[in-house]
TORMAR-820603 format. One record per residue (C-alpha): chain; x, y, z. Coordinates in steps of 0.25 Angstrom, whole numbers. Example, Ala and Ser with C-alpha at 12.3 -4.5 7.8 and 13.67 -1.06 7.14 Angstrom:
KOLNU, cadena, xx, yy, zz
KOLNU, A, 49, -18, 31
KOLNU, A, 55, -4, 29
***
This chain:
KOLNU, cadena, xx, yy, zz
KOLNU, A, -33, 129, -184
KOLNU, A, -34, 127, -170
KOLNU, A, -46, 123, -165
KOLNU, A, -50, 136, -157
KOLNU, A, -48, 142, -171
KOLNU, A, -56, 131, -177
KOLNU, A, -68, 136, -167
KOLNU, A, -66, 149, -170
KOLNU, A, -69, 146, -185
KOLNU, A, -79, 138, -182
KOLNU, A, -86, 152, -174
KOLNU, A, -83, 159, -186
KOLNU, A, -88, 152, -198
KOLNU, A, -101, 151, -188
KOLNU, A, -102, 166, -186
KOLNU, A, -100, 169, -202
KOLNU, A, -111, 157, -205
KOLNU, A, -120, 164, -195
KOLNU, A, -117, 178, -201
KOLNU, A, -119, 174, -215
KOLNU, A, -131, 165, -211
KOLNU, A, -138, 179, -207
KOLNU, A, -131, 191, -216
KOLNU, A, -144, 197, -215
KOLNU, A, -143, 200, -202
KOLNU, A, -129, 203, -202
KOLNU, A, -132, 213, -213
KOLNU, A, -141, 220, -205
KOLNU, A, -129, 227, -198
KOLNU, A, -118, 229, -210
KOLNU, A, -105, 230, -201
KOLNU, A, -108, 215, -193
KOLNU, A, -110, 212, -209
KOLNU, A, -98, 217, -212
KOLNU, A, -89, 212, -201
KOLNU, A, -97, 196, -203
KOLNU, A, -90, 198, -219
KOLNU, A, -77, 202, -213
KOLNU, A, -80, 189, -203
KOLNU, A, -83, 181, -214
KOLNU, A, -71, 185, -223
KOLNU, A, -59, 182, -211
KOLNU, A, -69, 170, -209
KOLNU, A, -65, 165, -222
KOLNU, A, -52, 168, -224
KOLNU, A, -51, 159, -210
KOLNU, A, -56, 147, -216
KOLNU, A, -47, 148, -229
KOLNU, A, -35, 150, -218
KOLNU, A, -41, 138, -213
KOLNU, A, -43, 130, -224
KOLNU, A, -28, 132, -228
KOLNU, A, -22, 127, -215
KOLNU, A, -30, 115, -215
KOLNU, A, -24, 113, -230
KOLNU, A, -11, 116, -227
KOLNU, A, -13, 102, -221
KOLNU, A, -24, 96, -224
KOLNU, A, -21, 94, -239
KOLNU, A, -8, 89, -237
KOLNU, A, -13, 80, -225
KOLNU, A, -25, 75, -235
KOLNU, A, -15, 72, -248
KOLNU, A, -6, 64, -238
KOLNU, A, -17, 55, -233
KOLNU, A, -22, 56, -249
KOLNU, A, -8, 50, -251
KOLNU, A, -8, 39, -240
KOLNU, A, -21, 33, -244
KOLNU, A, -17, 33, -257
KOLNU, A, -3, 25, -253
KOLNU, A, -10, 17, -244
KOLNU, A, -19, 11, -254
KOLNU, A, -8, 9, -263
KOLNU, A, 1, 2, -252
KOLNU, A, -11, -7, -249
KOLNU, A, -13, -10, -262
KOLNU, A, 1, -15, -265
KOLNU, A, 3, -22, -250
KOLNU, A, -10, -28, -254
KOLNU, A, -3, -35, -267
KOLNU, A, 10, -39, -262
KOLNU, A, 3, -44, -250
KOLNU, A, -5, -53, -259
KOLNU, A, 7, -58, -266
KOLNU, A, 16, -60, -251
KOLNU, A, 3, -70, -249
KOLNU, A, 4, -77, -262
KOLNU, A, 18, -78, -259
KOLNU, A, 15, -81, -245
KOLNU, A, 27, -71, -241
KOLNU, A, 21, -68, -226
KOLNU, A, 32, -56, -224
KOLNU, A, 27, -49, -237
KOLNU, A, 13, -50, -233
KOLNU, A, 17, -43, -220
KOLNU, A, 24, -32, -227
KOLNU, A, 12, -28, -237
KOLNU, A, -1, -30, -227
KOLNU, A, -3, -15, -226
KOLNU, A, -19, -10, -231
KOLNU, A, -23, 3, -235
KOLNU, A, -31, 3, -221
KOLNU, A, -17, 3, -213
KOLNU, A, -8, 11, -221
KOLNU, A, -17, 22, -222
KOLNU, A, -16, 22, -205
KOLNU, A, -1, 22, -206
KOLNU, A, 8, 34, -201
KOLNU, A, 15, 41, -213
KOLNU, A, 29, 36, -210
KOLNU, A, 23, 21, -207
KOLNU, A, 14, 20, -220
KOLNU, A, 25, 26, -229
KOLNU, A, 36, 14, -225
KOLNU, A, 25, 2, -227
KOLNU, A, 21, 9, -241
KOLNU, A, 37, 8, -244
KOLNU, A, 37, -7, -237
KOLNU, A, 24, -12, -246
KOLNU, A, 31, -7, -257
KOLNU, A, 45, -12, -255
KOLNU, A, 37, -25, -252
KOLNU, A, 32, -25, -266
KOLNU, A, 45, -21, -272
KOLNU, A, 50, -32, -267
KOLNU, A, 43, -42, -273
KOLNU, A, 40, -34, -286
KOLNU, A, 43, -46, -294
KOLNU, A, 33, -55, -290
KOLNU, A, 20, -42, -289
KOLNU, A, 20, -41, -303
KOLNU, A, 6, -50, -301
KOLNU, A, 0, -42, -290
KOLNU, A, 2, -28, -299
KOLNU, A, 15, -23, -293
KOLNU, A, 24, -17, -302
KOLNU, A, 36, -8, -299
KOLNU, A, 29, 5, -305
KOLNU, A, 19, 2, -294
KOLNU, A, 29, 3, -284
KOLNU, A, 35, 12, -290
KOLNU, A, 22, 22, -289
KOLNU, A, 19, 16, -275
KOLNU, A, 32, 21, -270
KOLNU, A, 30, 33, -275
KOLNU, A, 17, 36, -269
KOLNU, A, 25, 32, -257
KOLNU, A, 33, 43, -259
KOLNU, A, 23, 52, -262
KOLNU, A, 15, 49, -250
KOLNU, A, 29, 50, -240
KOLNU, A, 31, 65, -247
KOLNU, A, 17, 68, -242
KOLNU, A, 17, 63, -228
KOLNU, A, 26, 76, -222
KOLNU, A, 18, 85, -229
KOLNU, A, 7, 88, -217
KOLNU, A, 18, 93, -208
KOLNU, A, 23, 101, -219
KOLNU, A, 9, 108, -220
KOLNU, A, 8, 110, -206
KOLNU, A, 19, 122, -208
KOLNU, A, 9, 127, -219
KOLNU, A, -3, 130, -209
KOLNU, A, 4, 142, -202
KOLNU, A, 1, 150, -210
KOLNU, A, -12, 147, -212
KOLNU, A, -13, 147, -196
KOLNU, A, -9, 162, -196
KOLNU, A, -21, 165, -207
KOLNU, A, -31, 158, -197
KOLNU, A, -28, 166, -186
KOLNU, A, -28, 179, -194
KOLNU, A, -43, 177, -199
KOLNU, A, -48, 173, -187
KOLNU, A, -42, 186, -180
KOLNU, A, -49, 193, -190
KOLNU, A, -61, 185, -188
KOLNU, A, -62, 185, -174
KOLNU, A, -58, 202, -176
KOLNU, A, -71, 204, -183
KOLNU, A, -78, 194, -175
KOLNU, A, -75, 201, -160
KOLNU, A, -74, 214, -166
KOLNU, A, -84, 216, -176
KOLNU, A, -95, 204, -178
KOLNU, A, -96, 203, -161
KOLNU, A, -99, 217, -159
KOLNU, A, -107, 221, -172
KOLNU, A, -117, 207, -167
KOLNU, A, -123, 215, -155
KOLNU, A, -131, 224, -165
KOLNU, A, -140, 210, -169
KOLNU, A, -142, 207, -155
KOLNU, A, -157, 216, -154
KOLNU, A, -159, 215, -170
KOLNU, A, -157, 201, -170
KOLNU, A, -153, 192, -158
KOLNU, A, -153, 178, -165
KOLNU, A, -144, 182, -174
KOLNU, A, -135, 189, -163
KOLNU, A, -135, 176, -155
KOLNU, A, -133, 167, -167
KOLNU, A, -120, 175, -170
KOLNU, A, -116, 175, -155
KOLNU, A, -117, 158, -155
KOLNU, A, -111, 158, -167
KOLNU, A, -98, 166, -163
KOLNU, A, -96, 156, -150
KOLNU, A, -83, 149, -153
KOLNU, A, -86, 134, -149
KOLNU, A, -75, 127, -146
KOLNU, A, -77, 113, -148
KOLNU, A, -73, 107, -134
KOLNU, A, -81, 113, -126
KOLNU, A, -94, 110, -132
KOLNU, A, -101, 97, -132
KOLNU, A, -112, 100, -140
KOLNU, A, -107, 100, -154
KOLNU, A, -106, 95, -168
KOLNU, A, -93, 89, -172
KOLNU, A, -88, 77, -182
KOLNU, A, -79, 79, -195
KOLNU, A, -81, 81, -209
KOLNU, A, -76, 71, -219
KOLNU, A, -77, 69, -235
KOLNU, A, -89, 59, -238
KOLNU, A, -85, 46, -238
KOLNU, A, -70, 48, -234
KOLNU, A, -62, 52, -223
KOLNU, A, -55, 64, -230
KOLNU, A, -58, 76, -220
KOLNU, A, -66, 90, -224
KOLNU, A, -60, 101, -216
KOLNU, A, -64, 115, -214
KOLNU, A, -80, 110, -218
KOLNU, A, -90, 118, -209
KOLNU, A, -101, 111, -202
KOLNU, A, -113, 121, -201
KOLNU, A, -123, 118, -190
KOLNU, A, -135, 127, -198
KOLNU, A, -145, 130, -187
KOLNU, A, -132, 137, -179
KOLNU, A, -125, 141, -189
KOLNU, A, -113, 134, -182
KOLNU, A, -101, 130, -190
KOLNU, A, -88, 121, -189
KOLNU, A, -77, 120, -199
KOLNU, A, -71, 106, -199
KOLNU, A, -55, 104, -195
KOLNU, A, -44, 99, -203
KOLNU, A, -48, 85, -198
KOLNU, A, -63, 88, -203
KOLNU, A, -67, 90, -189
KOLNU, A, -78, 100, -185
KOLNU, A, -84, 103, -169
KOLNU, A, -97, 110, -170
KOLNU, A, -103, 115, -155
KOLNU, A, -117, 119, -156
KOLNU, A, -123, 127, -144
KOLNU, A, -136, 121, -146
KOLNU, A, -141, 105, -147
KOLNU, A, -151, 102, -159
KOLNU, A, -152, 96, -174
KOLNU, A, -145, 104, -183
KOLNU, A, -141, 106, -197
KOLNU, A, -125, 104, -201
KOLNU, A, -123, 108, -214
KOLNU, A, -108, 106, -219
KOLNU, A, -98, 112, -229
KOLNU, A, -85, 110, -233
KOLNU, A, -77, 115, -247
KOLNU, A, -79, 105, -258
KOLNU, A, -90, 97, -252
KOLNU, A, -105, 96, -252
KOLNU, A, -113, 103, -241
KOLNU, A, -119, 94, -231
KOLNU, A, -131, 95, -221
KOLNU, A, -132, 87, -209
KOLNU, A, -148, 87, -203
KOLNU, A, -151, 86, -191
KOLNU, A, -137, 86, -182
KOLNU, A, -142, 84, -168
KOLNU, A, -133, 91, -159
KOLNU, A, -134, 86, -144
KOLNU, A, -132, 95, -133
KOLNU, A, -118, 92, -125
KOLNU, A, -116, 83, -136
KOLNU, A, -106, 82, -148
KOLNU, A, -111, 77, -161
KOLNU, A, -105, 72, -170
KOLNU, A, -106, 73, -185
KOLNU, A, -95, 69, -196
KOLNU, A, -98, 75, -209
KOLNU, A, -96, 70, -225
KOLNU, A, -96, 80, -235
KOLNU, A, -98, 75, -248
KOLNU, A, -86, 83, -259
KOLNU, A, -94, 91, -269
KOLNU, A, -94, 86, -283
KOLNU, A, -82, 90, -292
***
């Protein structure tokens, strides 16, 4: 998604909320109910053409990087033995070639970490002979170079995916041409009969359908939202400011901006797909100020 289109999503799951919070209201005149179900249906069908593009890549980008932390343990832990027998030997040039941690091969570019995987273990082949004490055996580097292998196959696949996401593209902009149809069409037109049986409510809806394009205002919520206690990022999670009825869908880098037209302490509730509903109390949002808040969500029990 772009991110005028990610602003637009953002209107839109703020106008469904807000509908939904009062279909009371909305049911007091039966075509505006009618059009808000129509809303709410090309809605959804967004977010599932959403959700797709950001796995048509993100689940391939996520099982490579599954991969590369995987490999790099395993090379730091084999660089750690032989490196312990180059000091026992006191061979300074082996040392040199295995003194690789997990830390810095998991930093590596793709083409860079793959040669000093092969290097660590051609390093160990070498002197296969003498491992046999530090738990080195030929089936181990015979496995070791095989998830070497795995991990190389892996690494073009992203580009690959990216192809993939046209598709998805084309859906995206066709629900949100049927969104933005009933919207203008329907929902903005059919809104002026609550305007002298029920002004707050007009009003509400009226804030709600404001596209808020996240550089341009300085009062707003914004952070990322992470899986608790890792870095692994929740995308497409919405962040809910209860009292406005404001919502924000996090990116496919688990980011979320959230403008608020007015300063106070709110509520932030948050929900993602597979993870436990959280409640942020109070958020003090600052006027002409940008808060931030980064979010865990905790996986719900399996």
């Amino acid at each position: 998604m772009t991110g005028r289109q990610e602003s637009k999503l953002g209107m839109y799951n703020a106008v469904s909320t807000y509908c939904a919070e009062f279909a009371a209201t909305t049911a007091t005149v039966p075509a505006f109910q009618i059009a808000v179900t129509e809303f709410d249906n090309a809605v959804t069908q967004l977010r599932v053409a959403v959700q797709a593009e950001i796995d048509a890549i993100t689940g391939v980008t996520e099982g490579k990087a599954n991969l590369k932390t995987e490999l790099s343990e395993a090379a730091a832990t084999l660089a750690s033995s032989v490196y312990a027998y180059a000091v026992a030997v006191n061979n300074a040039e082996l040392k040199q070639k295995v003194k690789y941690p997990s830390y810095t091969l998991r930093v590596m570019r793709d083409e860079t970490f793959s040669a000093v995987c092969r290097n660590i273990h051609n390093a160990a082949f070498e002197n296969l002979a003498n491992l046999g004490a530090y738990g080195i055996t030929d089936p181990l580097l015979t496995a070791f170079l095989a998830q070497v292998a795995t991990y190389e196959a892996a690494v073009p696949e992203p580009r690959r995916a990216v192809s993939k996401r046209s598709t998805h593209k084309l859906a995206i902009e066709h629900h949100m041409k049927q969104a933005d149809k009933i919207l203008r069409e329907r929902m903005d037109k059919i809104i002026n009969q609550f305007k002298a049986a029920n002004l707050n409510f007009y009003n509400n809806y009226k804030i709600n359908r404001v596209i808020i394009d996240p550089g341009a205002s300085s009062t707003q919520l914004l952070g990322t939202v992470k899986q608790a206690g890792t870095d692994i990022i929740i995308s497409n999670a919405t962040v809910l400011i209860v009292e406005k009825s404001l919502t924000a869908v996090s990116n496919i880098l688990g980011a979320y901006v959230l403008a608020c037209p007015d300063p106070g302490d709110y509520t932030v509730k948050v929900t993602a797909g597979g993870y436990e509903e959280k409640t942020i109390v109070p958020v003090k949002i600052t006027l002409g100020k940008t808060t931030k808040l980064d979010i865990e969500l905790t996986l719900l029990p399996r």
